[in-house]
C-alpha positions in Angstrom: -11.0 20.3 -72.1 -12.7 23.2 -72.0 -10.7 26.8 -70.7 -10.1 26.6 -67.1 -11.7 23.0 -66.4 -8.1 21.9 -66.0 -8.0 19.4 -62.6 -4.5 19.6 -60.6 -3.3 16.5 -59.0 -2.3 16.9 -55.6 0.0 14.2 -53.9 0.9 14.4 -50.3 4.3 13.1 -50.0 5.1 11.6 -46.7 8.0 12.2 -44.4 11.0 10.6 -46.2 13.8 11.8 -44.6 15.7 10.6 -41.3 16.1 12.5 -38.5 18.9 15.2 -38.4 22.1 14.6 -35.7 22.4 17.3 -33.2 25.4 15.1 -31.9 28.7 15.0 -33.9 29.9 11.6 -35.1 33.5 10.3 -33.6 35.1 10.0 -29.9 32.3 10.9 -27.7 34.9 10.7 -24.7 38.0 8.9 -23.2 37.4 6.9 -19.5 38.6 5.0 -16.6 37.2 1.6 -16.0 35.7 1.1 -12.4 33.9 4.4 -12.1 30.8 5.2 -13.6 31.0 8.2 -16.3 28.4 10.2 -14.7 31.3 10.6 -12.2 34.2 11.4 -14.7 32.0 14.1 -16.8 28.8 13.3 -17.3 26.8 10.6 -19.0 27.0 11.1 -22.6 23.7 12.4 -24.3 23.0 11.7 -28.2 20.2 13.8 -29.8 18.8 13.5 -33.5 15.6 15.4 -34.6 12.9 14.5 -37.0 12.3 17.9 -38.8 8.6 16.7 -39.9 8.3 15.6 -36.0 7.6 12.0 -36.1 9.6 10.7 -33.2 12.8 9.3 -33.1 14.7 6.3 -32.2 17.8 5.2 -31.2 19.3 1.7 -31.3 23.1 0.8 -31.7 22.7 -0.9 -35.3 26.4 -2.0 -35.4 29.5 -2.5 -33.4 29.0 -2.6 -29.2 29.5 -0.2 -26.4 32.0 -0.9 -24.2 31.8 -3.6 -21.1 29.8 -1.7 -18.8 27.7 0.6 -20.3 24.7 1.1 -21.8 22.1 3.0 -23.9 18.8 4.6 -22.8 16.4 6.2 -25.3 14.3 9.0 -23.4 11.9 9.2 -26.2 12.3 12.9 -26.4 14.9 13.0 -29.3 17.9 11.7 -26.9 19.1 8.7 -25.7 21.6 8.9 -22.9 24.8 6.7 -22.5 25.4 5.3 -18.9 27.4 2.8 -17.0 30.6 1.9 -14.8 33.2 0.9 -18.1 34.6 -2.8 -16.7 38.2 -3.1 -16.1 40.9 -3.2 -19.1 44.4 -4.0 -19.1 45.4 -1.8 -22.3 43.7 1.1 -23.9 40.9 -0.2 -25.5 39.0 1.6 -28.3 34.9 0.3 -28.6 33.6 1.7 -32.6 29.6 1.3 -32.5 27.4 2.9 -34.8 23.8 4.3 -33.5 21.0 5.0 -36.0 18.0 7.5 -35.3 14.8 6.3 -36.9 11.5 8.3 -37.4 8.3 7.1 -36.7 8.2 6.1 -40.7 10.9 3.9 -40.4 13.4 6.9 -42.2 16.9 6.2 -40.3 20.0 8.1 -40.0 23.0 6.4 -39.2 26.5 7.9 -37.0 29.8 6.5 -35.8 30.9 7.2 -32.3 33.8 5.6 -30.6 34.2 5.5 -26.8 37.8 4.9 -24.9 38.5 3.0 -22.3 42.4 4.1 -20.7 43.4 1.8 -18.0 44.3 2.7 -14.5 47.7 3.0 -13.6 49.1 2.9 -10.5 51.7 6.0 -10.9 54.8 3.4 -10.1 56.5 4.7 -12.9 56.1 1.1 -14.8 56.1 0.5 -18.4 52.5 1.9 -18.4 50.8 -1.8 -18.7 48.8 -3.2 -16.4 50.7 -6.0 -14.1 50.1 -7.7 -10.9 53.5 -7.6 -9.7 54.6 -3.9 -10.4 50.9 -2.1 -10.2 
């Protein structure tokens, strides 16, 4: 080739990387059964960003919420957890892991866990839930 005829190959690589968790992974809270959680706190908000800012979103890709509640993606890089937890008889610990996917299909996975802590009747009991002493 002659000097400075030399071509140069450019590729455009495309977005291959998930979307970044605002939201920390682990216990996103500890409630009561019978009352929504909008009531006890507020209802829990997850947020991920795409940093090439193709969209995101968010399904639960393993485990389950608990009875009662569910998930709402707002198509703005959040999806909000709502709900009124149903009734438990012991503490009851629901493990679900949420994934954040870009419009490419790039996912990010994270583990949340969400308590449910019975209702107790303050009768100084054992602390589980029975018919004839709560």
């Amino acid at each position: 080739m002659p000097l400075g005829s030399h071509k140069i190959a450019i590729f455009a690589v495309g977005d291959a990387d998930g979307p970044v968790w605002s939201t920390g992974a682990g216990s996103l809270g500890t409630f009561r059964p019978g009352v929504a959680i909008s009531s006890q706190s507020a209802n829990i908000t997850l947020q991920a960003a795409d940093e090439a800012g193709n969209g995101e979103n968010f399904a639960i890709t393993s485990g389950s919420l608990p009875g009662g509640l569910s998930m709402a993606d707002n198509g703005d890089g959040t999806a909000t957890i709502s709900g009124t937890p149903n009734q438990v008889t012991s503490s009851t610990t629901s493990n679900f892991t949420v994934t954040a996917t870009d419009d490419n299909g790039n996912g990010t996975d994270r583990a949340f866990s969400i308590v449910i802590q019975p209702n107790y009747f303050g009768d100084s009991s054992d602390g589980t839930f029975n018919d004839e002493n709560d």
